[in-house]
Backbone as a ProteinNet text record, in pm:
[ID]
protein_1_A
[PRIMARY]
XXXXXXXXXXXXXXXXXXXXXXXXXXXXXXXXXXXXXXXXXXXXXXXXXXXXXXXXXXXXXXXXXXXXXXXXXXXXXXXXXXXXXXXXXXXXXXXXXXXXXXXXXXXXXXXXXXXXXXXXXX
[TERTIARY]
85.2	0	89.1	99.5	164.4	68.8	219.2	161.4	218.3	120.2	170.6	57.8	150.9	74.1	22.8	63.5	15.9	-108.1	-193.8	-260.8	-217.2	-237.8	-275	-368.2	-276.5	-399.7	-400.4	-537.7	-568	-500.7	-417.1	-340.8	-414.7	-572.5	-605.5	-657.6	-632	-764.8	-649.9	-699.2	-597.9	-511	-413.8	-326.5	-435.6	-489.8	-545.7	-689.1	-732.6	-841.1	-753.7	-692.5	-649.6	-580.8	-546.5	-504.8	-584.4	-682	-838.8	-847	-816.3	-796	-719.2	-669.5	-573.9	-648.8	-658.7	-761.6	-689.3	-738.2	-754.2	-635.8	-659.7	-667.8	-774.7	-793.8	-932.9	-906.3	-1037.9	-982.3	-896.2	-877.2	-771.4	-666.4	-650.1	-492.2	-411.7	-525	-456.9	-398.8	-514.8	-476	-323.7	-354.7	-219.6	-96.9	-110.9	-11.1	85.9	-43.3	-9.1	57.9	-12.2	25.6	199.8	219.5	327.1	494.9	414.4	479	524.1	430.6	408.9	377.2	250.4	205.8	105.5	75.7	-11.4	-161.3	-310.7	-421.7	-469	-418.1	-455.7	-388	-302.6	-194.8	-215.6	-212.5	-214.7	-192.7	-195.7	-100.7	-2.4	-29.5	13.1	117.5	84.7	192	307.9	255.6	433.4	535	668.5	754.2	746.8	889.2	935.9	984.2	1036	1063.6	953.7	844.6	746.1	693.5	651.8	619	681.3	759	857.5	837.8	852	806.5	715.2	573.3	438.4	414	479	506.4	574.2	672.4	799.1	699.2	639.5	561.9	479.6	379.5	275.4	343.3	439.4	518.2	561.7	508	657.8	553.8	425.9	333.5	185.3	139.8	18	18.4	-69.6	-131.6	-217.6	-203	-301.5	-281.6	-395.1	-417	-414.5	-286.1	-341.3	-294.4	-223.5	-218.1	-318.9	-359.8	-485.3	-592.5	-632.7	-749.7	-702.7	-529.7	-555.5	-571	-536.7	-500.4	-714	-775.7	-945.9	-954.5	-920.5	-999.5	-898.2	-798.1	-789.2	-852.4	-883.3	-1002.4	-1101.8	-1156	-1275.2	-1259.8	-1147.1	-1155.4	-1112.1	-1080.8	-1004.9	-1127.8	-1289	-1376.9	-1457.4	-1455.4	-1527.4	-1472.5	-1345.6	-1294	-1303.5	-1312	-1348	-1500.2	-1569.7	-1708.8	-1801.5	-1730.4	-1840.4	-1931.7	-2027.7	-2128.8	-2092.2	-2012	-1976.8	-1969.4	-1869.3	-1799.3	-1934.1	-1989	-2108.9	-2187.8	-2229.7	-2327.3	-2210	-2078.9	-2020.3	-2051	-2019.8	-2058.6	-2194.9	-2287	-2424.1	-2460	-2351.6	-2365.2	-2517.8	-2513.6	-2625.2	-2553.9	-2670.9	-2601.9	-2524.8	-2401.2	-2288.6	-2315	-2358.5	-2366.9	-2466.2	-2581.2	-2736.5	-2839.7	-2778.6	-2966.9	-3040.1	-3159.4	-3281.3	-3265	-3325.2	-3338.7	-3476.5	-3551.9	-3730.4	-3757.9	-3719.4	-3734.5	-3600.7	-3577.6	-3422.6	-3340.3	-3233.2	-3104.5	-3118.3	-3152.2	-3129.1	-2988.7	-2914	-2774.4	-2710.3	-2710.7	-2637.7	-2708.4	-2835.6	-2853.2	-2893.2	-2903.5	-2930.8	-3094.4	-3134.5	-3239.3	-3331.2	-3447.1	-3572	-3567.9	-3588.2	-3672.2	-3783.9	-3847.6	-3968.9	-3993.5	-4078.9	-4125.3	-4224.8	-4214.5	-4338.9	-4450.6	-4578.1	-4704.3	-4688.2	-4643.8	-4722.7	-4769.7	-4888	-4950.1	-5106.4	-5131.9	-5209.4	-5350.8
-118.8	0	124.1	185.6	310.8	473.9	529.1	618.3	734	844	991.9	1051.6	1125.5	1309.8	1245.1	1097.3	1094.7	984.5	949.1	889.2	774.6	664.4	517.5	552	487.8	515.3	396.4	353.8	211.5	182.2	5.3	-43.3	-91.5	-100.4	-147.6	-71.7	31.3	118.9	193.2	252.4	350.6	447.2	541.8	613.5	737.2	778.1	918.5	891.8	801.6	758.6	783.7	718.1	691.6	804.5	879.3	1025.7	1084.3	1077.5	1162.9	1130.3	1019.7	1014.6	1108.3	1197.6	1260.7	1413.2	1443.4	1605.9	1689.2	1771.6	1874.6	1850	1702.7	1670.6	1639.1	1668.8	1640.5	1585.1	1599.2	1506.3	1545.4	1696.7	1744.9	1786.4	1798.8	1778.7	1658.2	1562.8	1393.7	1360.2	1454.1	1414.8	1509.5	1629.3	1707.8	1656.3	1544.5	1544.3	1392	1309.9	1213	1274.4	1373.9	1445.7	1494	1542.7	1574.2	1501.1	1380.7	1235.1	1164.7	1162.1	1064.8	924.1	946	817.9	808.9	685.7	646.1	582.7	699	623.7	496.4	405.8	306.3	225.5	314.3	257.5	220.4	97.8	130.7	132.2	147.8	188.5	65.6	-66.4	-188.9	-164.3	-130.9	-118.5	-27.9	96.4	188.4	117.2	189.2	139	270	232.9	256.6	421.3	440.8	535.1	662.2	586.8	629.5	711.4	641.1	687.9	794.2	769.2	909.9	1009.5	991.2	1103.2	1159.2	1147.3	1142.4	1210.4	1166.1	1232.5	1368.6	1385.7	1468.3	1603.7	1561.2	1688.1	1711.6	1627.7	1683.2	1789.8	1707.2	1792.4	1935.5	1945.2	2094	2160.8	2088.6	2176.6	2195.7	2104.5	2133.9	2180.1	2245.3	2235.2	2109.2	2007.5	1925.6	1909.2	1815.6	1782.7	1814.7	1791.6	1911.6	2040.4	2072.4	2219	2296.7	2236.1	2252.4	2294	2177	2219.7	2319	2308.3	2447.5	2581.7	2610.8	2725.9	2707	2662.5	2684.2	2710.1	2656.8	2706.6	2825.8	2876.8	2985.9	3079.1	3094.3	3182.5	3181	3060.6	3106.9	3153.6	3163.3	3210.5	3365.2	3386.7	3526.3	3618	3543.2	3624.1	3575.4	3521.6	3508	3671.9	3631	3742.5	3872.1	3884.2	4028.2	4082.3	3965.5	4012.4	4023.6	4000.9	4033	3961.8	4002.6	3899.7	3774.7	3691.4	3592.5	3550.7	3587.2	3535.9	3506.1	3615.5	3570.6	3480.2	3430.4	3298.3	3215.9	3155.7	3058.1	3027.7	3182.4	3167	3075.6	3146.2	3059.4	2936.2	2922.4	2767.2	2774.7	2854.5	2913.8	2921.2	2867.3	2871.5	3006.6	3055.8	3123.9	3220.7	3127.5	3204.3	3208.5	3237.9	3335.4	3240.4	3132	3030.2	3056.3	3048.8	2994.6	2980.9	3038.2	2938.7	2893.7	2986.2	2983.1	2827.3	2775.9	2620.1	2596.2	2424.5	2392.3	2445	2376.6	2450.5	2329	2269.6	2134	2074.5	2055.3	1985.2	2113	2232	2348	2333.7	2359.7	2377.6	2264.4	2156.6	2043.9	1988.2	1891.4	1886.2	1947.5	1940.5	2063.1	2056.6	2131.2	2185.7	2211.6	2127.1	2192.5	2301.7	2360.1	2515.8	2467.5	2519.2	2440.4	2588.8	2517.4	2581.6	2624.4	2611.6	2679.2	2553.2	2536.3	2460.9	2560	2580.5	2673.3	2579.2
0	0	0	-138.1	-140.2	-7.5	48.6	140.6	62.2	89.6	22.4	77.3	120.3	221.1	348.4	386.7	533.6	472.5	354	367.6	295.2	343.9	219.1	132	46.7	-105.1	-139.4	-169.9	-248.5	-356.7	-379.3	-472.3	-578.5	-578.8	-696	-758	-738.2	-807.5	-897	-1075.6	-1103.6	-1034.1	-1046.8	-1014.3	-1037.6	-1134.7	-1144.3	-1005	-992.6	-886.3	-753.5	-743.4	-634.6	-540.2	-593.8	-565.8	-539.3	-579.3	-523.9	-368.2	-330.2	-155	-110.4	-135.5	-67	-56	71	66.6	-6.1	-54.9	-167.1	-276.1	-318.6	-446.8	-522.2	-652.8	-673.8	-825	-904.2	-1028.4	-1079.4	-1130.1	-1214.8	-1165.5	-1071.3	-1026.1	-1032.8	-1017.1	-988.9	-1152	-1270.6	-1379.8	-1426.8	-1366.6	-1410.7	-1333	-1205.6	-1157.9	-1231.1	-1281.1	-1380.8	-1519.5	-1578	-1709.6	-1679.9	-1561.2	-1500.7	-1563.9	-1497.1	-1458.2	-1531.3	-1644.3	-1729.4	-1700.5	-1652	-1596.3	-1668.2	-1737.4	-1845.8	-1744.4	-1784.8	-1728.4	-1662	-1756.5	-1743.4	-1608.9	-1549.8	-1447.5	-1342.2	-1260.8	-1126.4	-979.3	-936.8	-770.7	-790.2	-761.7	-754	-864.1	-949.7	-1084.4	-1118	-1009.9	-1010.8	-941.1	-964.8	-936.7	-784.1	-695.4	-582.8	-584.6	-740.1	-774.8	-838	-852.8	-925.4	-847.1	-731.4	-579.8	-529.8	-505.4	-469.6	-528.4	-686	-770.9	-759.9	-761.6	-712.9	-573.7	-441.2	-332.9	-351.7	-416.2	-437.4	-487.7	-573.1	-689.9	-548.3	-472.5	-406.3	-300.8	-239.7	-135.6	-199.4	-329.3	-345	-429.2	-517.5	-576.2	-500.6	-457.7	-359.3	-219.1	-160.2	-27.2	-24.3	64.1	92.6	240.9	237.6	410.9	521.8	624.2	737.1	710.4	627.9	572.8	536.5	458.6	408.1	474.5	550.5	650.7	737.7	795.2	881.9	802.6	702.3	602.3	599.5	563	575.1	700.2	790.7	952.7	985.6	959.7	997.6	967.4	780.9	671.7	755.6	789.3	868	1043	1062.2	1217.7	1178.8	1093.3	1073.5	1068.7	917.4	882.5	1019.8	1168.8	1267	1378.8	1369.9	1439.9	1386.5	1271.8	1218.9	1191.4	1234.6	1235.2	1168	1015.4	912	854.1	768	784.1	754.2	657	617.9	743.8	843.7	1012.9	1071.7	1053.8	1201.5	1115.7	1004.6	944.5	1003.8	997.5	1018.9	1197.7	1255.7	1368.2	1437.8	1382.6	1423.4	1349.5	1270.5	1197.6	1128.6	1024.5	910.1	812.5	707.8	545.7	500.1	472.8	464.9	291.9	200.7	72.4	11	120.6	61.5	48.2	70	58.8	139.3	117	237.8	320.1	429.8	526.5	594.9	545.4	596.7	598.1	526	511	392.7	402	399.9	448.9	428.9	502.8	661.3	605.9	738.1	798.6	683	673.2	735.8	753.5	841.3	990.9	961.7	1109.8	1194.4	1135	1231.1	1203	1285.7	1296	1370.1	1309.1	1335	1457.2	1544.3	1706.7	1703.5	1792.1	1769.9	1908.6	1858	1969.8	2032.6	2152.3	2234.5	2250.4	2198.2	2194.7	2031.8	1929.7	1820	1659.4	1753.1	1718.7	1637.8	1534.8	1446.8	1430.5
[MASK]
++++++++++++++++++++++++++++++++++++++++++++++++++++++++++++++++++++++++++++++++++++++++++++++++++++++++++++++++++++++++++

């Protein structure tokens, strides 16, 4: 089981797939990082070499942010727009949808499940 950025990545699955395990890689990076490489689609984990790997690690380490970088570089963005107050900060604050949806109804998956109010019964 090849490791890179801290995670195991599955040996049977292609090389451009399989890279998608890794946080904030996503499809087209995994493909630009193959295009990179020269690692042919059809390839996979089980099938690079020792060196291949390295290579693959080497590029992520020196061209991406991923993982816990990553996530801290997002939770600071959002502690920065919490501490400065503005509206974006205070929706994250009260854990409310952040970029203008609804909320009169939906908006469940932010705020949780319903409460009900006691007495308003119509």
């Amino acid at each position: 089981m090849a490791r890179i950025a801290g995670v195991n990545i599955p040996t049977n699955k292609r090389v451009v797939i399989a890279l998608q395990y890794i946080y904030g890689i996503g499809a087209k990076n995994a493909k630009d990082i193959c295009e990179k490489l020269k690692i042919a689609d059809d390839r996979r984990v089980a099938q690079l070499s020792d060196a291949e790997v390295l290579q693959i690690r080497e590029t992520i380490d020196r061209d991406y942010m991923v993982e816990g970088d990553l996530r801290r570089d997002t939770a600071m963005n959002i502690k920065r727009l919490m501490d400065l107050g503005c509206y974006r900060g205070l929706r994250h604050r009260r854990q409310l949808p952040v970029r203008g949806q609804r909320t009169h109804t939906n908006a469940r998956t932010r705020k949780g499940k319903a409460k009900p109010i006691a007495g308003k019964k119509k």
